[in-house]
PDB file of N, H, CA, C and O in Angstrom:
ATOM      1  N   UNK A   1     -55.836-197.819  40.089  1.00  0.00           N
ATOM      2  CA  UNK A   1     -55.740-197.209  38.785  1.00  0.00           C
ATOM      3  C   UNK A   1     -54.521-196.274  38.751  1.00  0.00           C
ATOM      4  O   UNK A   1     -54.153-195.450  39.588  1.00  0.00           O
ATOM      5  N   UNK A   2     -53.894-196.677  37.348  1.00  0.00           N
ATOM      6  H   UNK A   2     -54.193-197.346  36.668  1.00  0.00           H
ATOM      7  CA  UNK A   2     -53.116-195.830  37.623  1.00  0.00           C
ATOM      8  C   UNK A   2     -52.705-194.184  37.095  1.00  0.00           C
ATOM      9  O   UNK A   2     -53.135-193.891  35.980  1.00  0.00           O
ATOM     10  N   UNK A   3     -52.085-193.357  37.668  1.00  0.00           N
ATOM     11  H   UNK A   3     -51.736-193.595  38.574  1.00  0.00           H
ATOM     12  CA  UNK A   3     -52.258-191.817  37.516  1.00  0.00           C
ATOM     13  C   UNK A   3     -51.808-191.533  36.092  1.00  0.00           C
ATOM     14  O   UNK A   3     -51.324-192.437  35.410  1.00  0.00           O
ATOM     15  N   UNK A   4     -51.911-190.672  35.768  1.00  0.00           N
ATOM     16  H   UNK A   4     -52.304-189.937  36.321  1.00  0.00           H
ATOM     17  CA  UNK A   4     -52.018-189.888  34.284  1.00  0.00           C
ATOM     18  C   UNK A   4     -50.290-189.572  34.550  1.00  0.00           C
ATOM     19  O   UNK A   4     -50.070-189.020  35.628  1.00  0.00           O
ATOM     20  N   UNK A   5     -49.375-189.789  33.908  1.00  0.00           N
ATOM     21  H   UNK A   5     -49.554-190.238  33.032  1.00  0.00           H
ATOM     22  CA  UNK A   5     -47.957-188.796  33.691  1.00  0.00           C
ATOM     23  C   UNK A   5     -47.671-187.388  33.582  1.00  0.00           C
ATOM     24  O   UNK A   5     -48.078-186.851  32.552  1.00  0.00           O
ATOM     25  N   UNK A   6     -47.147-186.777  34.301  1.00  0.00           N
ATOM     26  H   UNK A   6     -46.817-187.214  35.137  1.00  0.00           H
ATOM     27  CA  UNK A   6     -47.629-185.174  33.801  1.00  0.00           C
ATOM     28  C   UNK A   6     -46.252-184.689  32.809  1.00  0.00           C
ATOM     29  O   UNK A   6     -45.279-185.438  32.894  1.00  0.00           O
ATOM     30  N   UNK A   7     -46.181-184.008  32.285  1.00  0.00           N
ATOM     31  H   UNK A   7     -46.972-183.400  32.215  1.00  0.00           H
ATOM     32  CA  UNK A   7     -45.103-183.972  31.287  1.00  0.00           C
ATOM     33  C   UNK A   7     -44.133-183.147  31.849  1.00  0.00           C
ATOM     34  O   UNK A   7     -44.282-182.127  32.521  1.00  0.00           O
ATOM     35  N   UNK A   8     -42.737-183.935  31.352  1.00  0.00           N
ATOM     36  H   UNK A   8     -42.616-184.764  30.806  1.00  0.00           H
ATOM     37  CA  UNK A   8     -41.745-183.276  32.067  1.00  0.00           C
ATOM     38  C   UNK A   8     -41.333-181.695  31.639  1.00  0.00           C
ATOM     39  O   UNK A   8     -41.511-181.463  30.443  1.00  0.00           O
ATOM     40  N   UNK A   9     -40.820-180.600  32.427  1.00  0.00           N
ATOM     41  H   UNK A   9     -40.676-180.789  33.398  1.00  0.00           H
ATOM     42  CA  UNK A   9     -40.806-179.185  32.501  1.00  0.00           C
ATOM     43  C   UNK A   9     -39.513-179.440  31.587  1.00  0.00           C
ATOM     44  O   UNK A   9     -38.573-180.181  31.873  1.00  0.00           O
ATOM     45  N   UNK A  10     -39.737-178.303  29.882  1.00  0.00           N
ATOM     46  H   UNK A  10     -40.501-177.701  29.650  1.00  0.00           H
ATOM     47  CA  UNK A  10     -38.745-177.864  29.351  1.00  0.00           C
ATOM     48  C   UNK A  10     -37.654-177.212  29.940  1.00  0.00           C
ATOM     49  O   UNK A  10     -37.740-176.749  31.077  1.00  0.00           O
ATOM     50  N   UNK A  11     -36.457-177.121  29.146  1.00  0.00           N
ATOM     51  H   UNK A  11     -36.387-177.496  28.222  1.00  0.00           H
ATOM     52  CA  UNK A  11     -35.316-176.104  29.634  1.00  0.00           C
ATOM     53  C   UNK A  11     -35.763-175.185  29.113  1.00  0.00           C
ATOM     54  O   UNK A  11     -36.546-175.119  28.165  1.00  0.00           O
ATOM     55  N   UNK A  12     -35.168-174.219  29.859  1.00  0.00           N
ATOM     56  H   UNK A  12     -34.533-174.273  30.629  1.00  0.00           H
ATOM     57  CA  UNK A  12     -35.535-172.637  29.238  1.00  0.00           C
ATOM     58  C   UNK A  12     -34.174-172.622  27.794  1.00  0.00           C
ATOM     59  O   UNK A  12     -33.964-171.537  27.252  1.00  0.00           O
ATOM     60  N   UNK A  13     -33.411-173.818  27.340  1.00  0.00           N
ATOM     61  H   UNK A  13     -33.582-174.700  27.780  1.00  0.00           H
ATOM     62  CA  UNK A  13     -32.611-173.360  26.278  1.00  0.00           C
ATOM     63  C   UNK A  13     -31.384-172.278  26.440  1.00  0.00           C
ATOM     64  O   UNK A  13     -30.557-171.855  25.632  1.00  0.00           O
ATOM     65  N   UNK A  14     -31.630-172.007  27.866  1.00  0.00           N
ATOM     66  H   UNK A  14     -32.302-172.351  28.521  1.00  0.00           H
ATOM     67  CA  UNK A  14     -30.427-170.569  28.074  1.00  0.00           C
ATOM     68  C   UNK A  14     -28.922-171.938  28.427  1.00  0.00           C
ATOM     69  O   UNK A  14     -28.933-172.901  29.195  1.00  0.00           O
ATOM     70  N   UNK A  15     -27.810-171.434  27.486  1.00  0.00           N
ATOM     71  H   UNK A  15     -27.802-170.652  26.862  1.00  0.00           H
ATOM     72  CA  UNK A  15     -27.049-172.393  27.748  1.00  0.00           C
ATOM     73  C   UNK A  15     -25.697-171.464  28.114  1.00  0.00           C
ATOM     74  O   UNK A  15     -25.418-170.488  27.417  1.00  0.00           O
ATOM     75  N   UNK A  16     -25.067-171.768  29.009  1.00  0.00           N
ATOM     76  H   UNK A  16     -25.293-172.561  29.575  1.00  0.00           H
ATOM     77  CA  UNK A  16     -23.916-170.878  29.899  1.00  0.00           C
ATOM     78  C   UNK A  16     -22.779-170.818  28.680  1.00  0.00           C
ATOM     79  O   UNK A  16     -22.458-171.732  27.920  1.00  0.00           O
ATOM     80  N   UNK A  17     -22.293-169.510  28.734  1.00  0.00           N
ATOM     81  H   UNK A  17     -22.554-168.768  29.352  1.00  0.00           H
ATOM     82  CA  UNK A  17     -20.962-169.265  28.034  1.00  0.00           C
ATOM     83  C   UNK A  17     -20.066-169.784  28.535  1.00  0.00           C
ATOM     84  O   UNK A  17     -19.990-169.824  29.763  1.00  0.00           O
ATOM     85  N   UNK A  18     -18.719-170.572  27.389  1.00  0.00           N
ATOM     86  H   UNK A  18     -18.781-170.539  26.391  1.00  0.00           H
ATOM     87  CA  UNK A  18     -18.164-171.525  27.763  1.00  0.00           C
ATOM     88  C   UNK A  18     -16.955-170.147  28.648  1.00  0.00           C
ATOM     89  O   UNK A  18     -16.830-169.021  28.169  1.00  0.00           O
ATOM     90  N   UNK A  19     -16.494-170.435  29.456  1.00  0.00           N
ATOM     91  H   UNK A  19     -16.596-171.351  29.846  1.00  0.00           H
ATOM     92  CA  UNK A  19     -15.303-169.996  29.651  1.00  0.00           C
ATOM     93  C   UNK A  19     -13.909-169.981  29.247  1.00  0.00           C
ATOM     94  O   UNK A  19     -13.359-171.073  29.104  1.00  0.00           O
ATOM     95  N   UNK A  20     -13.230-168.881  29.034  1.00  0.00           N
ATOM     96  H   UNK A  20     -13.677-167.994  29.150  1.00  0.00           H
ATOM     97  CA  UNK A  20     -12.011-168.809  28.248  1.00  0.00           C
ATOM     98  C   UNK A  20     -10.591-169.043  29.205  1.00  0.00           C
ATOM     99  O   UNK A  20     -10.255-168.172  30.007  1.00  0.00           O
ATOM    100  N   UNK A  21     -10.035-169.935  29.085  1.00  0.00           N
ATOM    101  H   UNK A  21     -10.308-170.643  28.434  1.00  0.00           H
ATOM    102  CA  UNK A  21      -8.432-169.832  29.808  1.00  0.00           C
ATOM    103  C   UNK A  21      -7.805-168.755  29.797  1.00  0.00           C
ATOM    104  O   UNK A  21      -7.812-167.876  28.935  1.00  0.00           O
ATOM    105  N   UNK A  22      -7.200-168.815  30.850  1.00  0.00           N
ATOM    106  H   UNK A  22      -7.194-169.529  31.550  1.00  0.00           H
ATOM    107  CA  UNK A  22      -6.334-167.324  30.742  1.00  0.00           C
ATOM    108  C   UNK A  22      -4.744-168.104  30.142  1.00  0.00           C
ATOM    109  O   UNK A  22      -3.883-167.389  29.630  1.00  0.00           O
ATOM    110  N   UNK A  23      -4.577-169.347  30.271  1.00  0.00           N
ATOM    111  H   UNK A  23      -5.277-169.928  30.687  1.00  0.00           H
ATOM    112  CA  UNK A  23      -3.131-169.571  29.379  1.00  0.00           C
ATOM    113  C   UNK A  23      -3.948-169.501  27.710  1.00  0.00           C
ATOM    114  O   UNK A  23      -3.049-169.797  26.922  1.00  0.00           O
ATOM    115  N   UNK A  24      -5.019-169.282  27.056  1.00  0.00           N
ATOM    116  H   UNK A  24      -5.749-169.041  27.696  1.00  0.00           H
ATOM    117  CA  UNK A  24      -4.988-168.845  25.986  1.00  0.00           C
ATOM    118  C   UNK A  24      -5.280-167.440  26.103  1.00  0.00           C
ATOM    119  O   UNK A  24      -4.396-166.813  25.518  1.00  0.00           O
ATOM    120  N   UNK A  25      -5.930-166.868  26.485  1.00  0.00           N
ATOM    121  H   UNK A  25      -6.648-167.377  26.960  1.00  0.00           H
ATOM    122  CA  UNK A  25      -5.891-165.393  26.854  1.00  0.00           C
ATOM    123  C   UNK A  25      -4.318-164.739  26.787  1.00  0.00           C
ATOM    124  O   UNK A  25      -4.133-163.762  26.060  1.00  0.00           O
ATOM    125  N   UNK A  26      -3.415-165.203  27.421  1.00  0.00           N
ATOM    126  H   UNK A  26      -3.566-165.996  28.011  1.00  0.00           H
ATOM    127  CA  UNK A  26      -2.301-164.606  27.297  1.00  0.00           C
ATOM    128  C   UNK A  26      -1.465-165.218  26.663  1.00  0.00           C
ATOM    129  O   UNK A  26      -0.382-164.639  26.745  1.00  0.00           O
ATOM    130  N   UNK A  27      -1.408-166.467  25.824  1.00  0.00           N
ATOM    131  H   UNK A  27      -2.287-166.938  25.757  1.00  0.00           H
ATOM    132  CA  UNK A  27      -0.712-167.114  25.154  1.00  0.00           C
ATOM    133  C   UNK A  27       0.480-167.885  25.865  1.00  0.00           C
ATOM    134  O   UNK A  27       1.663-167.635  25.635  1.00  0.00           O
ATOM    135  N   UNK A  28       0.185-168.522  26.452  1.00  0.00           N
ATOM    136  H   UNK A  28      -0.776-168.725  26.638  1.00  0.00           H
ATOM    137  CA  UNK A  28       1.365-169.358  27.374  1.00  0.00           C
ATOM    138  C   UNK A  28       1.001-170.509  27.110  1.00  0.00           C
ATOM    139  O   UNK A  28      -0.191-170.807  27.183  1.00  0.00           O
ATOM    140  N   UNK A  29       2.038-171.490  26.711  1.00  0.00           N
ATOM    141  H   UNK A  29       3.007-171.248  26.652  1.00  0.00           H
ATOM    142  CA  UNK A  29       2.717-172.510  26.468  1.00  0.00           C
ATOM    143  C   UNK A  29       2.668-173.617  27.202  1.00  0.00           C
ATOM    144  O   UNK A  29       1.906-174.583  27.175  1.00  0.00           O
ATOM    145  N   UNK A  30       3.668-173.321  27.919  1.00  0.00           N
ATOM    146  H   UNK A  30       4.287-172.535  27.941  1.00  0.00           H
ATOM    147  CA  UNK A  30       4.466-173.761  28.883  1.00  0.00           C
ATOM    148  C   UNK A  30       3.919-173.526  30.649  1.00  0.00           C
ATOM    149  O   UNK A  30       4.542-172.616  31.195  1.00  0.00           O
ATOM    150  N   UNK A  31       3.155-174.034  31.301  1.00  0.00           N
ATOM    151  H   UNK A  31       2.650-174.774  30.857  1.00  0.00           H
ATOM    152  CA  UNK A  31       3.225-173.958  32.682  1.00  0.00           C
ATOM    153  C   UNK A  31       4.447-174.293  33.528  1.00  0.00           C
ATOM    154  O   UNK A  31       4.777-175.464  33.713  1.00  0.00           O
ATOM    155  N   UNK A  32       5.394-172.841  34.254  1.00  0.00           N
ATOM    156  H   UNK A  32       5.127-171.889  34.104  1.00  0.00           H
ATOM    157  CA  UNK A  32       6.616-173.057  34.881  1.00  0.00           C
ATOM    158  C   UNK A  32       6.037-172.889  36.445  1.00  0.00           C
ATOM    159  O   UNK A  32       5.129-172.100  36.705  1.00  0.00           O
ATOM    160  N   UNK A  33       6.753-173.830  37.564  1.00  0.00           N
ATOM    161  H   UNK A  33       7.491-174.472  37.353  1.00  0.00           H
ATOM    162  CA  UNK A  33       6.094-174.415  38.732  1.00  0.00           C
ATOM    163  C   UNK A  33       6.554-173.227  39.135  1.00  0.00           C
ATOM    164  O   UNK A  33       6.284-173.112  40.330  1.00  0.00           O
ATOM    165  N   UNK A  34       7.275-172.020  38.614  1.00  0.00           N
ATOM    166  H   UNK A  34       7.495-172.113  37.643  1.00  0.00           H
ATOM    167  CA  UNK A  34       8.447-171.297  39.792  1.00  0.00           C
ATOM    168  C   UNK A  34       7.293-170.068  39.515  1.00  0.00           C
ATOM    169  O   UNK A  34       6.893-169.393  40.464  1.00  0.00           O
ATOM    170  N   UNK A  35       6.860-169.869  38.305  1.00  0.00           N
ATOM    171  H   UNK A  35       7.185-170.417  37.534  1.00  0.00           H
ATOM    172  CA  UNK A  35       5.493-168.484  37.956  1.00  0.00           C
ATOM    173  C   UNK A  35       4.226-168.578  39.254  1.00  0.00           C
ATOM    174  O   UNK A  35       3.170-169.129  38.941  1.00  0.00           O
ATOM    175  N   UNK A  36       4.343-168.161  40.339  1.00  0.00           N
ATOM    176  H   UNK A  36       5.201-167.714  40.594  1.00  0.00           H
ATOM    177  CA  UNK A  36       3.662-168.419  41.553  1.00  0.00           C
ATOM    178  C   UNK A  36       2.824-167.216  41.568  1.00  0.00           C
ATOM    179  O   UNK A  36       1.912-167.289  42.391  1.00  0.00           O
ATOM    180  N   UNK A  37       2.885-165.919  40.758  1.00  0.00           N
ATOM    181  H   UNK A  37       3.626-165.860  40.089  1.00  0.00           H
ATOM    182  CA  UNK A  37       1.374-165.364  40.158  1.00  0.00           C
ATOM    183  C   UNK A  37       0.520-165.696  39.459  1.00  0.00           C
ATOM    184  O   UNK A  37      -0.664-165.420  39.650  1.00  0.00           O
ATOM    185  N   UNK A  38       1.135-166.610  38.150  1.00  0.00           N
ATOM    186  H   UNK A  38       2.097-166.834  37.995  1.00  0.00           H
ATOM    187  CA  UNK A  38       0.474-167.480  37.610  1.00  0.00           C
ATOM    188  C   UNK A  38      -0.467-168.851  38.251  1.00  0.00           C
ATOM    189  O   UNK A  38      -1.489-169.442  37.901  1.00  0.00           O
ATOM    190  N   UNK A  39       0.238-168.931  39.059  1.00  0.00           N
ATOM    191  H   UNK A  39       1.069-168.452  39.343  1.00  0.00           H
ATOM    192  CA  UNK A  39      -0.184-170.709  39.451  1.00  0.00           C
ATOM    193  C   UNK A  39      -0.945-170.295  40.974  1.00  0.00           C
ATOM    194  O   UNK A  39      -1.229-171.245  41.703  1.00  0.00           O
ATOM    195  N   UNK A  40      -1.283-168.858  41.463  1.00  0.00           N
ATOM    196  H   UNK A  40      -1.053-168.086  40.870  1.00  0.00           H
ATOM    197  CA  UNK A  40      -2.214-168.609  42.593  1.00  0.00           C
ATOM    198  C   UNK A  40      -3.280-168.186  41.418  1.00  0.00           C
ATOM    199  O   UNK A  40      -4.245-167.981  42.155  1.00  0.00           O
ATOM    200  N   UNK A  41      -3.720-167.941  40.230  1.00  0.00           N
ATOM    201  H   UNK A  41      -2.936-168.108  39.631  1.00  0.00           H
ATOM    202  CA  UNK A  41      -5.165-167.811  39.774  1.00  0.00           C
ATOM    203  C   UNK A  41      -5.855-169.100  39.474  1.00  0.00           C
ATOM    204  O   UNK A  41      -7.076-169.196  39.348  1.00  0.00           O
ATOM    205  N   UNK A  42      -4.815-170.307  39.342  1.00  0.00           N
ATOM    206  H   UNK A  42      -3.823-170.229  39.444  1.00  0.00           H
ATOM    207  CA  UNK A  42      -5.634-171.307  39.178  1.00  0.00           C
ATOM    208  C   UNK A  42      -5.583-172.115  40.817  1.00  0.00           C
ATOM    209  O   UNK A  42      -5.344-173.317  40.928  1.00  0.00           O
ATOM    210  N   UNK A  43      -5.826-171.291  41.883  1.00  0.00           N
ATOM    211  H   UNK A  43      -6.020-170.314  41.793  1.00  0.00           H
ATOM    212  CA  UNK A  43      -6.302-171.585  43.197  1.00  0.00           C
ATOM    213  C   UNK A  43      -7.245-170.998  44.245  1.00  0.00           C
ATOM    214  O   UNK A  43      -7.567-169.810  44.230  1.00  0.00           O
ATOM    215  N   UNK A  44      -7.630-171.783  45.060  1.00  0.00           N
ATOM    216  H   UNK A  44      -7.368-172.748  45.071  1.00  0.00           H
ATOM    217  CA  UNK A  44      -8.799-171.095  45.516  1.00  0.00           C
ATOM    218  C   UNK A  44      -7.820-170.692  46.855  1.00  0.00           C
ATOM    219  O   UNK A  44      -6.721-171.099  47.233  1.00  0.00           O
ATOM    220  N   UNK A  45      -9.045-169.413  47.514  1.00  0.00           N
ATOM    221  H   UNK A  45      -9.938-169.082  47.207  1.00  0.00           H
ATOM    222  CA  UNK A  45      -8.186-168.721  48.587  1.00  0.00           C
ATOM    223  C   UNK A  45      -8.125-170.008  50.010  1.00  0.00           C
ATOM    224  O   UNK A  45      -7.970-169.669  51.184  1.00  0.00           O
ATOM    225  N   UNK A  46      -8.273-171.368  49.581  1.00  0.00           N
ATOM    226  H   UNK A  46      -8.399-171.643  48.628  1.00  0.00           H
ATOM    227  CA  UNK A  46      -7.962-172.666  50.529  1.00  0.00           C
ATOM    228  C   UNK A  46      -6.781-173.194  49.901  1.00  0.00           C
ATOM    229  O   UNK A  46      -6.438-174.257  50.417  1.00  0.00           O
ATOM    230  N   UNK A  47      -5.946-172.756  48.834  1.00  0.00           N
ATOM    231  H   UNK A  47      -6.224-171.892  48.414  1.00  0.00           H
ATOM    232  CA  UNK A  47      -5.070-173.137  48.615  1.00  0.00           C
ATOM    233  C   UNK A  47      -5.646-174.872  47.887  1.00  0.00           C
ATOM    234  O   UNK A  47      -5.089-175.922  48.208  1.00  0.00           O
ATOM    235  N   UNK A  48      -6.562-174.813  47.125  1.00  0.00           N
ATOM    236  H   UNK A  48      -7.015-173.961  46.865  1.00  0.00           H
ATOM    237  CA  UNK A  48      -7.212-175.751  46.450  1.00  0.00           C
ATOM    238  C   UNK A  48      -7.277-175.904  45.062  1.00  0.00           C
ATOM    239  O   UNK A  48      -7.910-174.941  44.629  1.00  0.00           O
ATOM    240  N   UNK A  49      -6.927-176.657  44.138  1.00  0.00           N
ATOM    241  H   UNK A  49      -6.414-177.440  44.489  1.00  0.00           H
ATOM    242  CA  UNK A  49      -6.758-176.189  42.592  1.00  0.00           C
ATOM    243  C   UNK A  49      -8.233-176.430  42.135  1.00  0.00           C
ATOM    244  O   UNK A  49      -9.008-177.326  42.472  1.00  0.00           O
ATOM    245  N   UNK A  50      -8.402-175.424  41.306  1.00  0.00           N
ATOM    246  H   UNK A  50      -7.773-174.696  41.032  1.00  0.00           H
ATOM    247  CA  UNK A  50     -10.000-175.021  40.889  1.00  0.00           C
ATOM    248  C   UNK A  50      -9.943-175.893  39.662  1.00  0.00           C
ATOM    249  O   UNK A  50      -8.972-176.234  38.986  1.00  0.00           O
ATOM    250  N   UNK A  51     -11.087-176.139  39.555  1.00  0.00           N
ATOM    251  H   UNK A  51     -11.875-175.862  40.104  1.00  0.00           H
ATOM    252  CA  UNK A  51     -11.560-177.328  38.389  1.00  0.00           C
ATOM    253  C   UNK A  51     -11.462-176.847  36.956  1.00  0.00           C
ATOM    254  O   UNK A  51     -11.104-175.694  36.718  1.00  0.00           O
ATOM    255  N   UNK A  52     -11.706-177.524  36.198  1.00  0.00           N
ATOM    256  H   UNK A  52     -11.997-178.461  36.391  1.00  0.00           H
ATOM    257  CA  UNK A  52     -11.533-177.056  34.551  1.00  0.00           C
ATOM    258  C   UNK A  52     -12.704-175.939  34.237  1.00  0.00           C
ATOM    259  O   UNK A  52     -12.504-174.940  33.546  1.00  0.00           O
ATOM    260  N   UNK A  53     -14.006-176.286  34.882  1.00  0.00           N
ATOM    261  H   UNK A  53     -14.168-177.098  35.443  1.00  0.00           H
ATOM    262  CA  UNK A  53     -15.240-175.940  34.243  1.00  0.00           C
ATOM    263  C   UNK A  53     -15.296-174.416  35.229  1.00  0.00           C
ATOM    264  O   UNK A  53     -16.055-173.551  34.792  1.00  0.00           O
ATOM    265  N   UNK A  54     -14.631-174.143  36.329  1.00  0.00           N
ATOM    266  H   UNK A  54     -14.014-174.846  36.683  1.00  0.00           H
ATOM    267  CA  UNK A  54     -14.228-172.852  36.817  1.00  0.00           C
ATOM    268  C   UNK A  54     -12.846-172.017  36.010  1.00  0.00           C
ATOM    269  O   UNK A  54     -13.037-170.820  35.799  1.00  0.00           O
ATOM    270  N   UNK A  55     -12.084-172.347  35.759  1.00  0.00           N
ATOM    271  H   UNK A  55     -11.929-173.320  35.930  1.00  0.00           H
ATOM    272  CA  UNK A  55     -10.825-172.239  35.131  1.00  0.00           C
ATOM    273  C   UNK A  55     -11.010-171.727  33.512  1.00  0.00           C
ATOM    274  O   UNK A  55     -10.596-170.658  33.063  1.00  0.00           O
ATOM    275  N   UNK A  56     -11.635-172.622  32.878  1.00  0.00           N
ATOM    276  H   UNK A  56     -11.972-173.490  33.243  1.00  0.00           H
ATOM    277  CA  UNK A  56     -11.870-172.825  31.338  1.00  0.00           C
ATOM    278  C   UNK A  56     -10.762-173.599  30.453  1.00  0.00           C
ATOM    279  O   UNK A  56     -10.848-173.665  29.227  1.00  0.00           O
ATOM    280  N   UNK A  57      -9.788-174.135  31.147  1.00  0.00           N
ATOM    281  H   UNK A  57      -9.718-174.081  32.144  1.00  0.00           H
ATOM    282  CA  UNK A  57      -8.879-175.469  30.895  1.00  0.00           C
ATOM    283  C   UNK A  57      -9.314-175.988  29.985  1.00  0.00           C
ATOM    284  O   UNK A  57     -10.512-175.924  29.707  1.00  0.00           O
ATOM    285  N   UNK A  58      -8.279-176.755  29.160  1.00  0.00           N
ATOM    286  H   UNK A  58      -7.306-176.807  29.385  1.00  0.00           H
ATOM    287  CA  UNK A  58      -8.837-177.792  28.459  1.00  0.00           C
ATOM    288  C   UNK A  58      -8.554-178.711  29.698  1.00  0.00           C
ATOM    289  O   UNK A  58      -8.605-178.457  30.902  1.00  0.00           O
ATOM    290  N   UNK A  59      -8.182-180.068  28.896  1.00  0.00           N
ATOM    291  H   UNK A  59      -8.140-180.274  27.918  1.00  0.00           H
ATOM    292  CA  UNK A  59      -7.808-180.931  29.924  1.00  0.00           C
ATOM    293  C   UNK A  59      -6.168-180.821  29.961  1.00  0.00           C
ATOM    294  O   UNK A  59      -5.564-180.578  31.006  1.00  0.00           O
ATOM    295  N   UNK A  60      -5.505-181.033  28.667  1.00  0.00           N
ATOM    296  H   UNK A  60      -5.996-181.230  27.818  1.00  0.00           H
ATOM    297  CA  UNK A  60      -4.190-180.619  29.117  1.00  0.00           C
ATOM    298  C   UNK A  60      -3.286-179.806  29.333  1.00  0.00           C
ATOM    299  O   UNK A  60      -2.067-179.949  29.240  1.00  0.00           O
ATOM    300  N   UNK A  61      -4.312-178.338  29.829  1.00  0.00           N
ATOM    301  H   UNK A  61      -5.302-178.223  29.904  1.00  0.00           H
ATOM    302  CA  UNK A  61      -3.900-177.479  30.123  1.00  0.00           C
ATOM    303  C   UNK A  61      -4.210-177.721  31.956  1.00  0.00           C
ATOM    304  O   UNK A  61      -3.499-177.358  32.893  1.00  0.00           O
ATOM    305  N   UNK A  62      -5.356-178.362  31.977  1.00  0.00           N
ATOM    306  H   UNK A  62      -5.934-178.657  31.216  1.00  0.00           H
ATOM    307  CA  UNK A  62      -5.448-178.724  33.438  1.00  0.00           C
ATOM    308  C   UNK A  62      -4.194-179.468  34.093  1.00  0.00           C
ATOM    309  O   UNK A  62      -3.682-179.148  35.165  1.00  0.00           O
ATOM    310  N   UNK A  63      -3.803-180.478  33.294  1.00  0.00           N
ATOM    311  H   UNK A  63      -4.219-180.739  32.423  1.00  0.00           H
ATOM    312  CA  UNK A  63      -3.153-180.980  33.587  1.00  0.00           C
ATOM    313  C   UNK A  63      -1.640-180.510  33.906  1.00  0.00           C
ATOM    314  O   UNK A  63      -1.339-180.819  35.059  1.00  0.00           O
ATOM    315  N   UNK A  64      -1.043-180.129  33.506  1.00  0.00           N
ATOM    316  H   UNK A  64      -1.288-179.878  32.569  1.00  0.00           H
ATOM    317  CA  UNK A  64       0.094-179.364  33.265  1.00  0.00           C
ATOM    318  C   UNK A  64      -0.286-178.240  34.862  1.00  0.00           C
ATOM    319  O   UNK A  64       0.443-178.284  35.853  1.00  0.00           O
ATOM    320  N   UNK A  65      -1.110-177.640  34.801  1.00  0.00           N
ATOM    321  H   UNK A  65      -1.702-177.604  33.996  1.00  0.00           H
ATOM    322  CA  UNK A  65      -1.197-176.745  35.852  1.00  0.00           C
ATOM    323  C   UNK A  65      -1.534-176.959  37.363  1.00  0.00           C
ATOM    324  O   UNK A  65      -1.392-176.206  38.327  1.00  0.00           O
ATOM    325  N   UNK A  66      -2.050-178.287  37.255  1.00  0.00           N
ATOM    326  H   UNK A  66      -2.165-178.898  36.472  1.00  0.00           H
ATOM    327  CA  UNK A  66      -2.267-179.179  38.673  1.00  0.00           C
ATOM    328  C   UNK A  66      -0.633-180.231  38.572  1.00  0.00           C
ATOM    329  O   UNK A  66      -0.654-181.046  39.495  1.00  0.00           O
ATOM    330  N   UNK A  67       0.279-180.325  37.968  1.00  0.00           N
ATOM    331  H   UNK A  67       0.296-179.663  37.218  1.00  0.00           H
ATOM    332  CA  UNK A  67       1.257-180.781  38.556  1.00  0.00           C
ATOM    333  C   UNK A  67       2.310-180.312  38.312  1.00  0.00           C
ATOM    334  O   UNK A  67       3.352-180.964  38.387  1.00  0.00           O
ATOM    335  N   UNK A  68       2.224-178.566  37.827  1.00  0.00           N
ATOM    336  H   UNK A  68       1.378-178.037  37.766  1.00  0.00           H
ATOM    337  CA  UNK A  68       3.085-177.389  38.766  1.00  0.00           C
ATOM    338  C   UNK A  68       2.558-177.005  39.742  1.00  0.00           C
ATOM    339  O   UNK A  68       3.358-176.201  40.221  1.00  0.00           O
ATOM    340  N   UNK A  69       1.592-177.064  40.449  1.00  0.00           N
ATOM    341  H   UNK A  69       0.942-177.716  40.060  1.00  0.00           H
ATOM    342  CA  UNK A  69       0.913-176.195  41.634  1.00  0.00           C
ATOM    343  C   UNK A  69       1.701-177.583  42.481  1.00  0.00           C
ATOM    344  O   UNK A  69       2.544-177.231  43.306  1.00  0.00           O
ATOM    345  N   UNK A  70       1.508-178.937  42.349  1.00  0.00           N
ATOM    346  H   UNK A  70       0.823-179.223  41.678  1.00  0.00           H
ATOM    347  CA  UNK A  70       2.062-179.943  42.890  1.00  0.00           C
ATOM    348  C   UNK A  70       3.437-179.945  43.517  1.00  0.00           C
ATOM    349  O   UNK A  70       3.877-180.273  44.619  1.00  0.00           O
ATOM    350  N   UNK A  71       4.013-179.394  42.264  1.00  0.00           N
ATOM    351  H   UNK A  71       3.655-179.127  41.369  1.00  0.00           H
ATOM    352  CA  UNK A  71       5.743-179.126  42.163  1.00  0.00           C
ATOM    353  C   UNK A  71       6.282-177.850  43.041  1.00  0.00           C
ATOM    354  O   UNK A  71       7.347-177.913  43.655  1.00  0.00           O
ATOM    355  N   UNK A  72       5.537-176.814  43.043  1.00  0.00           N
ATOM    356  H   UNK A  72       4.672-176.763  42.544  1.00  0.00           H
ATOM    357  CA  UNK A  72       5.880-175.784  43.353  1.00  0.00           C
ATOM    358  C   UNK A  72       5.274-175.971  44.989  1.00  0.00           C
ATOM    359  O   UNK A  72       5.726-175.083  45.713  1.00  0.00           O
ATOM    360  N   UNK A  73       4.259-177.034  45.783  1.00  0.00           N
ATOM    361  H   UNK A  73       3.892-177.755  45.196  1.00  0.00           H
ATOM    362  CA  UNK A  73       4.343-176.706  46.799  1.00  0.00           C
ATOM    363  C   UNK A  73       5.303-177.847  47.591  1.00  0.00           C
ATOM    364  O   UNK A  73       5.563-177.711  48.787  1.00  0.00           O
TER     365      UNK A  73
END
């Protein structure tokens, strides 16, 4: 026989604040490979480029900033 289903556990509805870019935060444009204060916040202390959903990137702001970190090493 078979068992009764037990009902699956709601979300609690708490949904994470999106995160804000800091190239809109400060209004930058343009990602330059040579701005190497700029281009160490979007890295981890492994010298690893941090993801969009850590960052708050769009995508082609990701983009642009993973191939100056590229350029510049």
């Amino acid at each position: 026989m078979a068992r009764p289903r037990r009902p699956k556990p709601k979300e609690s509805g708490r949904r994470t604040k999106k995160k804000v870019s800091i190239l809109n935060t400060e209004s930058i444009e343009y990602v330059d490979w040579k701005d190497v204060n700029l281009l160490r916040r979007f890295q981890s202390d492994r010298a690893k480029i941090r993801a969009r959903r850590v960052t708050g990137n769009d995508t082609q702001q990701q983009r642009q900033v993973a191939v100056a970190i590229r350029n510049a090493r």
